[in-house]
C-alpha positions in Angstrom: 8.6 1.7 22.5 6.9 2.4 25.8 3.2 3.0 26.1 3.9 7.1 26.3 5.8 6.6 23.5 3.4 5.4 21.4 1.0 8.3 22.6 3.7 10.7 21.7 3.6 9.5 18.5 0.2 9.6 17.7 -0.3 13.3 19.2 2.4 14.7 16.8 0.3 12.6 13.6 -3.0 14.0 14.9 -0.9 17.8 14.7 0.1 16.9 10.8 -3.2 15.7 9.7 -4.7 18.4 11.3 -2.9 21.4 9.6 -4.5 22.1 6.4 -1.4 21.3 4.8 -0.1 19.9 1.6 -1.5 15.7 0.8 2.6 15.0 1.6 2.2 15.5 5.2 -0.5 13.6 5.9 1.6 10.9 4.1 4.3 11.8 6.2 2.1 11.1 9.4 1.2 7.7 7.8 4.6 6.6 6.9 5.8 7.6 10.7 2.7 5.2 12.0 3.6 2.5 9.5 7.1 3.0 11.3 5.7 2.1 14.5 3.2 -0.6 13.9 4.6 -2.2 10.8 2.7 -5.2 10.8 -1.0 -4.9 8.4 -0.4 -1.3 7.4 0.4 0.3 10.2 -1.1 -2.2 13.0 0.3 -5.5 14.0 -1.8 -8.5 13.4 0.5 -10.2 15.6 0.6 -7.9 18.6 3.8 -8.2 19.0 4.2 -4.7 21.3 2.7 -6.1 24.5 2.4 -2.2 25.6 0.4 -1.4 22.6 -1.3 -4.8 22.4 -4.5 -3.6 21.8 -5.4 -2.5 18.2 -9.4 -1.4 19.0 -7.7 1.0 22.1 -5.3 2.4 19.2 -8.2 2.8 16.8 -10.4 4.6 19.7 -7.8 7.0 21.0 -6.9 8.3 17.3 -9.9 8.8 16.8 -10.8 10.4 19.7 -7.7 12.7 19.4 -8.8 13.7 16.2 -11.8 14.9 17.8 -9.7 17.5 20.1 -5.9 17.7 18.0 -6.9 21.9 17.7 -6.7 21.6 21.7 -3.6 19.4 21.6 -0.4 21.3 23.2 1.9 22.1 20.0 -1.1 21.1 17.0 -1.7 25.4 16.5 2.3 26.2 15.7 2.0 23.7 13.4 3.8 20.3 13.2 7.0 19.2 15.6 10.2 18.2 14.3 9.9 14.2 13.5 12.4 12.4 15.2 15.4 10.5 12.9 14.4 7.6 14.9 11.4 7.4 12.6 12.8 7.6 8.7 9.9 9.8 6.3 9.7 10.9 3.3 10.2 14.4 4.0 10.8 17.1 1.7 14.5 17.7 2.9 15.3 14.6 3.2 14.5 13.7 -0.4 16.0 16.7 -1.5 19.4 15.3 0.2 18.4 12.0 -1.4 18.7 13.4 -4.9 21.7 15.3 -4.6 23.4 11.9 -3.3 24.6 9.5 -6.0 22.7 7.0 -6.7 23.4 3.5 -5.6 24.9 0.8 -8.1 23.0 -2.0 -9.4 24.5 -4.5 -7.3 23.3 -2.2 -3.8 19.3 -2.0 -5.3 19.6 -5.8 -5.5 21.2 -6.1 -2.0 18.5 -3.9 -0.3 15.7 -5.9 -2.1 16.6 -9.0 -0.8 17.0 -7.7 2.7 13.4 -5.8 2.1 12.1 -9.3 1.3 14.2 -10.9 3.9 13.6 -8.6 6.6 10.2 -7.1 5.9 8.3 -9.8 4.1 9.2 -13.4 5.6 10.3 -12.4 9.0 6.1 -11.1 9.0 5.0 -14.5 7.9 4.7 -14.2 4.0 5.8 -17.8 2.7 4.7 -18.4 -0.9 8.0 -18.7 -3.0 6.5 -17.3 -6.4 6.1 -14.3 -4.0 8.8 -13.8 -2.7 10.5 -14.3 -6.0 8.3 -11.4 -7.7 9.3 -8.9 -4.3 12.9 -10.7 -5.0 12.9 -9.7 -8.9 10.8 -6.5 -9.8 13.2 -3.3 -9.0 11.2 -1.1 -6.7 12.9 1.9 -7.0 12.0 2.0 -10.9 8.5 3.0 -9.5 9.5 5.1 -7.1 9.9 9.4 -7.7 13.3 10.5 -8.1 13.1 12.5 -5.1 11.9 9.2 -2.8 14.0 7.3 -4.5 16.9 6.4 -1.5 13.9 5.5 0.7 12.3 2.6 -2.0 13.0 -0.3 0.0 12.4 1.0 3.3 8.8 -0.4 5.5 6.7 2.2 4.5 4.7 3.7 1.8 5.9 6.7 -0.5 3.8 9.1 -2.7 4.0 8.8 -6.1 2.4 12.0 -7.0 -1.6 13.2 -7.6 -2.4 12.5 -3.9 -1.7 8.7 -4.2 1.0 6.2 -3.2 3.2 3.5 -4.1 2.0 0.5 -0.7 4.2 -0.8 1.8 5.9 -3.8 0.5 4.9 -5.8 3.0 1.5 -5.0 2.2 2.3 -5.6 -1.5 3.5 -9.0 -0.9 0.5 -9.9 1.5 -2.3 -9.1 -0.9 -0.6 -11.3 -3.6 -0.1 -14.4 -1.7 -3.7 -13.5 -0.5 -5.3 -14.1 -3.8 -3.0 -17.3 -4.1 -1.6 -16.3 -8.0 -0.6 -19.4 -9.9 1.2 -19.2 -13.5 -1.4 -19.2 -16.2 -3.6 -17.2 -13.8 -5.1 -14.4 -15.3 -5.9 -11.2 -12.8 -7.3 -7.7 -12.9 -5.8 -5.2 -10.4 -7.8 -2.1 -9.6 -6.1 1.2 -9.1 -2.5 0.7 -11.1 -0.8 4.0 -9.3 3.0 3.5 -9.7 2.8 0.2 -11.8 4.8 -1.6 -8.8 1.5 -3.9 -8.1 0.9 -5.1 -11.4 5.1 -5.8 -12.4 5.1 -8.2 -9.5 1.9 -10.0 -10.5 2.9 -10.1 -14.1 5.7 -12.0 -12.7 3.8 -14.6 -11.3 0.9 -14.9 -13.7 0.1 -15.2 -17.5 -2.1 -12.3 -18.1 -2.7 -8.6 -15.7 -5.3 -6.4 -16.4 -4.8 -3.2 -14.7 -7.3 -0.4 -14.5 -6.2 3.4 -13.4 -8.6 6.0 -13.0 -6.1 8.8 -13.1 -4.8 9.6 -16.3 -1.5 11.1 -15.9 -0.4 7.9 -13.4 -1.7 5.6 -15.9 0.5 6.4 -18.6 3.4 7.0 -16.4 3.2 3.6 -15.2 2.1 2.5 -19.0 5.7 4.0 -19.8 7.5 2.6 -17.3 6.1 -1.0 -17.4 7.1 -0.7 -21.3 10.6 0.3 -20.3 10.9 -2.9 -18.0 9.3 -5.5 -20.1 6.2 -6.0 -18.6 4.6 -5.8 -21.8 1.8 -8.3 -21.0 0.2 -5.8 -18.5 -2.7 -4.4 -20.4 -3.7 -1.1 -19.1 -6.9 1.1 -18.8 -7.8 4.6 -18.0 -11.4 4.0 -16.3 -13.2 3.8 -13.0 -12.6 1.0 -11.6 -15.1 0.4 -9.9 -17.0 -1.2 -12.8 -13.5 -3.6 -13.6 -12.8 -4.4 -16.6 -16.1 -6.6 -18.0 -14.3 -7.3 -21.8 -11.8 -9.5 -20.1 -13.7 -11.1 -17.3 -14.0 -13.8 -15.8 -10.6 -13.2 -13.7 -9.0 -16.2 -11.4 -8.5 -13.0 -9.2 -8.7 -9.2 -8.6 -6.5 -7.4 -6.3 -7.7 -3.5 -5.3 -5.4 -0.4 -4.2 -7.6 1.7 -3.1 -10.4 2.0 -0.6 -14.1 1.8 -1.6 -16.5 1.9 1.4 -18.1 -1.3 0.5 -17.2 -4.1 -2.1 -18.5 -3.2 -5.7 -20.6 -5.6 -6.8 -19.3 -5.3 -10.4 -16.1 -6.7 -9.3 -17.4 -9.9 -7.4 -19.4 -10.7 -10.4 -16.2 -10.6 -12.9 -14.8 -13.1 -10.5 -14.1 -16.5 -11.9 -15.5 -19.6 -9.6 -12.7 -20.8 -7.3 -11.3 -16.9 -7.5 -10.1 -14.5 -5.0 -11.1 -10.4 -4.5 -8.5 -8.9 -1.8 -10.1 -5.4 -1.3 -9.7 -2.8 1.4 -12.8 -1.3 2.6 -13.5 1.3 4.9 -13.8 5.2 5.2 -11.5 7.4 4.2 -8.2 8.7 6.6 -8.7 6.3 9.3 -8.4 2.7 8.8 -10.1 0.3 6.9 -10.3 -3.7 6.9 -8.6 -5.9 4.4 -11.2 -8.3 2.8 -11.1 -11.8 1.3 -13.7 -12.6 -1.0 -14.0 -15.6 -2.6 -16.6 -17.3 -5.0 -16.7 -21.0 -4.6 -20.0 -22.9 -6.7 -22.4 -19.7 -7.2 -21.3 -18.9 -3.4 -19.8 -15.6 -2.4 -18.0 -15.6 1.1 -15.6 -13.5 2.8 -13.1 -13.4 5.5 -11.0 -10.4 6.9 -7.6 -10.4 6.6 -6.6 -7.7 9.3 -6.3 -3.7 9.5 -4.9 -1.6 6.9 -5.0 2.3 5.3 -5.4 3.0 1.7 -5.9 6.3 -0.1 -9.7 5.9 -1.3 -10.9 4.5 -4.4 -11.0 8.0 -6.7 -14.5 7.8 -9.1 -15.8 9.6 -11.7 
């Protein structure tokens, strides 16, 4: 992709997020963005488009854009038609997606390991108990009906209430990020779909997940049940406060985007533990943040560019 290209692409976002429109579109701008800059949630740590090699020059010209997308040719008649080159969920094409039959067992497990293969190592994710849980945990179990055909595809998919299930390249970054060992025992904030907490549970002994939203959190409660991920305790709560009961926690992986690390959640952390949090304003992106606690010391590191939906309170 060429540098006007990439401009291309960016005006015809701008247009979608700037029609008042249903929360689908603006995912549907995301997931064409995560399309071109797969790496990090949408842009390349690696910078491996020497054309577009500049993420703060992205960053800046979105934003700008977004300043003017009312005065940008084709924003007022409302969205263009998105190019096949770029796979979405759109509404068609998962209406097409359901009519279709779905796959046999043996295909979901063939498209998984490619997803892993493909998506996963080829971006530099190495830890084996990783990729075994992206390897095991059947994505399209947490994935709508109607997105279904597009589970293991390099993008992120709504799973209803204005949230999504993540990239699962993303997915298998934050967990080798917080370094998960068997016996571990780790509180996820934000449980959406249940897809984050199946592939801990995988890896470590005990998951504590916490879901503000009510109707996702029984959903995934449901569903987890269904696939024998029994030892994933669940809450309805804002997670913003954790989950004190259980605390302390060898780690804590979040799904959503506060705009600044809750101090409730660095305090549940067990010494020697990990926090992987995206922080950050809302609709634009945010940066991925690695907080340890090592003898009474808090530190933190950041682990590149990403975009979350924000972290819903109460």
């Amino acid at each position: 992709m060429d540098y006007q290209q990439a401009v291309e692409q960016v005006r015809l976002y701008l247009c979608i997020i700037t029609l008042r429109g249903a929360q689908v579109n603006r995912l549907e701008g995301l997931s064409r963005l995560q399309t071109m800059w797969p790496n990090e949630g949408i842009i390349e740590r690696e910078e491996r488009d020497p054309a577009m090699s500049r993420p703060a020059l992205r960053a800046i010209l979105m934003i700008a854009a977004s300043l003017f997308a009312a005065a940008v040719p084709g924003c007022a008649a409302g969205p263009q038609p998105l190019p096949t080159t770029f796979p979405i969920p759109s509404a068609q094409a998962s209406r097409t997606a359901s009519a279709s039959a779905t796959p046999p067992a043996d295909s979901w497990t063939q498209s998984r390991l490619a997803m892993v293969r493909d998506q996963i190592q080829a971006r530099g994710v190495a830890n084996p108990l990783v990729l075994r849980a992206m390897e095991k945990v059947p994505r399209h179990a947490f994935v709508p009906e109607r997105y279904r055909e597009e589970s293991y595809r390099d993008y992120p998919l709504p799973i209803g209430e204005g949230q999504t299930i993540s990239q699962p390249y993303i997915v298998a970054l934050m967990t080798e990020l917080i370094d998960p060992k068997p016996g571990d025992r780790v509180l996820e904030i934000g449980t959406g779909s249940g897809y984050q907490a199946a592939v801990l549970a995988e890896i470590t002994e005990e998951v504590y997940s916490v879901e503000i939203i009510e109707t996702l959190a029984h959903t995934a409660r449901a569903r987890l049940d269904a696939l024998g991920y029994g030892k994933v305790h669940s809450n309805v709560a804002d997670g913003y406060f954790g989950w004190e009961e259980n605390a302390p926690y060898d780690a804590i992986v979040v799904t959503a985007a506060p705009d600044h690390i809750p101090q409730p959640l660095v305090g549940q952390l067990r010494d020697g533990g990990r926090l992987v949090i995206p922080v950050g304003p809302a609709g634009f992106f945010q940066t991925l943040w690695v907080v340890e606690k090592q003898g009474g010391k808090i530190t933190s590191r950041s682990a590149g560019a990403v975009t979350f939906v924000p972290l819903t309170r109460r």
